[in-house]
C-alpha positions in Angstrom: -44.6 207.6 46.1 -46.6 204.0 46.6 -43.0 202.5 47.0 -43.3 204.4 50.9 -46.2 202.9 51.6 -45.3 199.1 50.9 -43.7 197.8 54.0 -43.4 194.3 55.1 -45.0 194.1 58.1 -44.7 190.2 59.4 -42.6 188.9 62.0 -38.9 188.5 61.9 -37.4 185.2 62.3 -36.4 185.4 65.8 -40.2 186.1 67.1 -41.8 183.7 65.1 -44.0 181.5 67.4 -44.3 178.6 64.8 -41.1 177.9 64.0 -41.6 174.6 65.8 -37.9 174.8 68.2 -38.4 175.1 72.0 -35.5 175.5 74.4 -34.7 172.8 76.7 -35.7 172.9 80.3 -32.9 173.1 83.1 -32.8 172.8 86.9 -31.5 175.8 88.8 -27.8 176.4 88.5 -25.5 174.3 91.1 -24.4 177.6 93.2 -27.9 179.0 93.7 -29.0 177.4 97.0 -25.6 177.7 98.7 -25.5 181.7 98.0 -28.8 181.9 99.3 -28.1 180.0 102.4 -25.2 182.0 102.7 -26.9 185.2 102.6 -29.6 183.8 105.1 -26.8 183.0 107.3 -24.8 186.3 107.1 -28.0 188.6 107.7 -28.9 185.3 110.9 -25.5 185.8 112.3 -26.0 189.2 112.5 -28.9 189.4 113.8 -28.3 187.2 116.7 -26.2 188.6 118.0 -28.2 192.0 117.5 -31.4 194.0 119.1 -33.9 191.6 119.0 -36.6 193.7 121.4 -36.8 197.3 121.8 -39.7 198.6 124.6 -40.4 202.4 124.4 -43.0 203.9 127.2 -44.8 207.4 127.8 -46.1 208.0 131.5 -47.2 211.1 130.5 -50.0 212.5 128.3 -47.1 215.7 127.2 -43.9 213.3 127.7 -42.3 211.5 124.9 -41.4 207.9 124.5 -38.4 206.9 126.2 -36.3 203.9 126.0 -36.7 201.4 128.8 -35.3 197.8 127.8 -33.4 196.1 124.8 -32.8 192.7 124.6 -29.6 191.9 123.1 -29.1 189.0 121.6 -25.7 188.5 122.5 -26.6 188.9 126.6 -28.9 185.3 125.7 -27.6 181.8 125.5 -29.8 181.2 122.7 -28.5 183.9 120.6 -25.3 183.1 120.7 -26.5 179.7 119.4 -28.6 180.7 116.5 -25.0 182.8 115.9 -22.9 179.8 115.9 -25.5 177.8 113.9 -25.8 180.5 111.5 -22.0 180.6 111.1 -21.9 176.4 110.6 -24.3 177.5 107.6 -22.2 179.8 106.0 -19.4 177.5 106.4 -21.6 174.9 104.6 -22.7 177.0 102.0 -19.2 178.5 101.3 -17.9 174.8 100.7 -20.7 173.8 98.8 -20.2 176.6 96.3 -16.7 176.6 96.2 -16.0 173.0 96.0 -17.7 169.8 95.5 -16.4 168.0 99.1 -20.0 167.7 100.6 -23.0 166.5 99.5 -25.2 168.4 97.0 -28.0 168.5 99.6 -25.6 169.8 102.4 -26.8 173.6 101.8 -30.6 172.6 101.7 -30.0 170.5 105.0 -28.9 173.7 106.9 -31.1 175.7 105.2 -33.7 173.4 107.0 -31.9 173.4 110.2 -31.6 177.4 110.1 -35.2 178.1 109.3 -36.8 176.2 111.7 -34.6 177.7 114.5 -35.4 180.9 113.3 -39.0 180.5 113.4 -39.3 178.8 116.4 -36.8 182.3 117.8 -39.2 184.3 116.6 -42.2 183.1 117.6 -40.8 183.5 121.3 -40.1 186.4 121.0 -42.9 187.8 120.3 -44.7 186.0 123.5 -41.9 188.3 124.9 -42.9 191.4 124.0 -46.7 190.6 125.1 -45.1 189.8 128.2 -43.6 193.0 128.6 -46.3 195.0 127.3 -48.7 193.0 130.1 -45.9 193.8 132.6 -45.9 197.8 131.7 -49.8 197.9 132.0 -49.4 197.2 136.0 -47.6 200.3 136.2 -49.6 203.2 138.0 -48.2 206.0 135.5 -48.7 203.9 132.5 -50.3 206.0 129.4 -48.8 203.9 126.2 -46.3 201.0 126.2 -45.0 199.9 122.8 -42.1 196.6 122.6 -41.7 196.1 119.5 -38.9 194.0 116.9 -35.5 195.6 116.9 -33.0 195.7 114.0 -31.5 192.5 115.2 -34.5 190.4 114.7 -35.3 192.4 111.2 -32.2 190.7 110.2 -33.0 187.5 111.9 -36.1 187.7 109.8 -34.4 188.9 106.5 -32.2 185.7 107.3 -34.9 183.4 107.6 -36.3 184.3 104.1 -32.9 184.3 102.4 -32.4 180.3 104.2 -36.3 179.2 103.2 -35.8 180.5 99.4 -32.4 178.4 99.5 -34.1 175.4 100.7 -37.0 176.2 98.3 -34.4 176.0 95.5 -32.5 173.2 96.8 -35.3 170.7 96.7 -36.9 172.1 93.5 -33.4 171.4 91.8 -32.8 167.9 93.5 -36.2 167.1 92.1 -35.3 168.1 89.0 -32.0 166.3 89.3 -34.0 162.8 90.3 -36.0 163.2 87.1 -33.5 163.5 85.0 -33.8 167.2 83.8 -30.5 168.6 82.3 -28.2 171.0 84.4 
């Protein structure tokens, strides 16, 4: 019966914190930053081209909200930009994964480009909707007025944080790379 009780109770091998071996560093794998920026592209190409302002308005105090404006991104020069920039980025990153033809900072470089489109797109569009929301107050019906982000510049959005994490990655691993640290 004491032969139960008797249990060896200290830590296997594999969990044991002194045995003195640590695992070397390495940099982010090679293929990281161009499926990111691929991503962001993908999800920026689509939203470009997409809903990027939806305005809904009740003139009544009983009515409900109807539709009166969406700005389409592919009825504005600049979307169709961001869509063709966004497309030169997936190009970019679908070379830079697949084969080693361009340079290893290639994906980053777009990534950069990309991003600060994006956030320069998105800053004016918001001084859009304030714009429309200003307009809609000079109506003499006006009760509530709401312009608000549609699905295309969600995307454009999701696209933008897809592109910066890829360009976070891509610089992280090219300092890495500079310092020597194993692949």
């Amino acid at each position: 019966m004491a032969e139960a009780f008797t249990q060896d109770l200290s830590w296997p091998e594999a969990e044991d914190a002194a045995s003195g071996e640590q695992t070397e560093y390495h940099t982010f794998p090679r293929r990281i930053t161009p499926a990111l920026v691929g991503a962001g592209g993908a999800f920026t190409f689509i939203g470009a081209l997409g809903a990027w302002l939806r305005s809904l308005e009740v003139t009544s105090t009983g009515g409900s909200p109807r539709l009166v404006g969406v700005a389409w991104g592919y009825s504005d020069s600049t979307g169709k930009a961001i869509a063709i920039l966004a497309a030169v980025a997936v190009f970019i990153a679908a070379v830079s994964y697949f084969t080693d033809y361009l340079p290893r900072y290639a994906p980053a470089a777009a990534a950069l480009v990309l991003v600060a489109v994006l956030i320069a797109r998105l800053i004016t569009l918001n001084s859009r909707a304030e714009a429309a929301a200003a307009l809609a107050k000079t109506n003499p019906s006006f009760q509530a007025f709401n312009a608000g982000f549609g699905w295309g510049a969600w995307m454009m959005v999701l696209g933008l944080v897809l592109s910066f994490l890829g360009l976070l990655v891509g610089v992280l691993r090219e300092i890495d790379l500079r310092r020597g640290k194993p692949e």
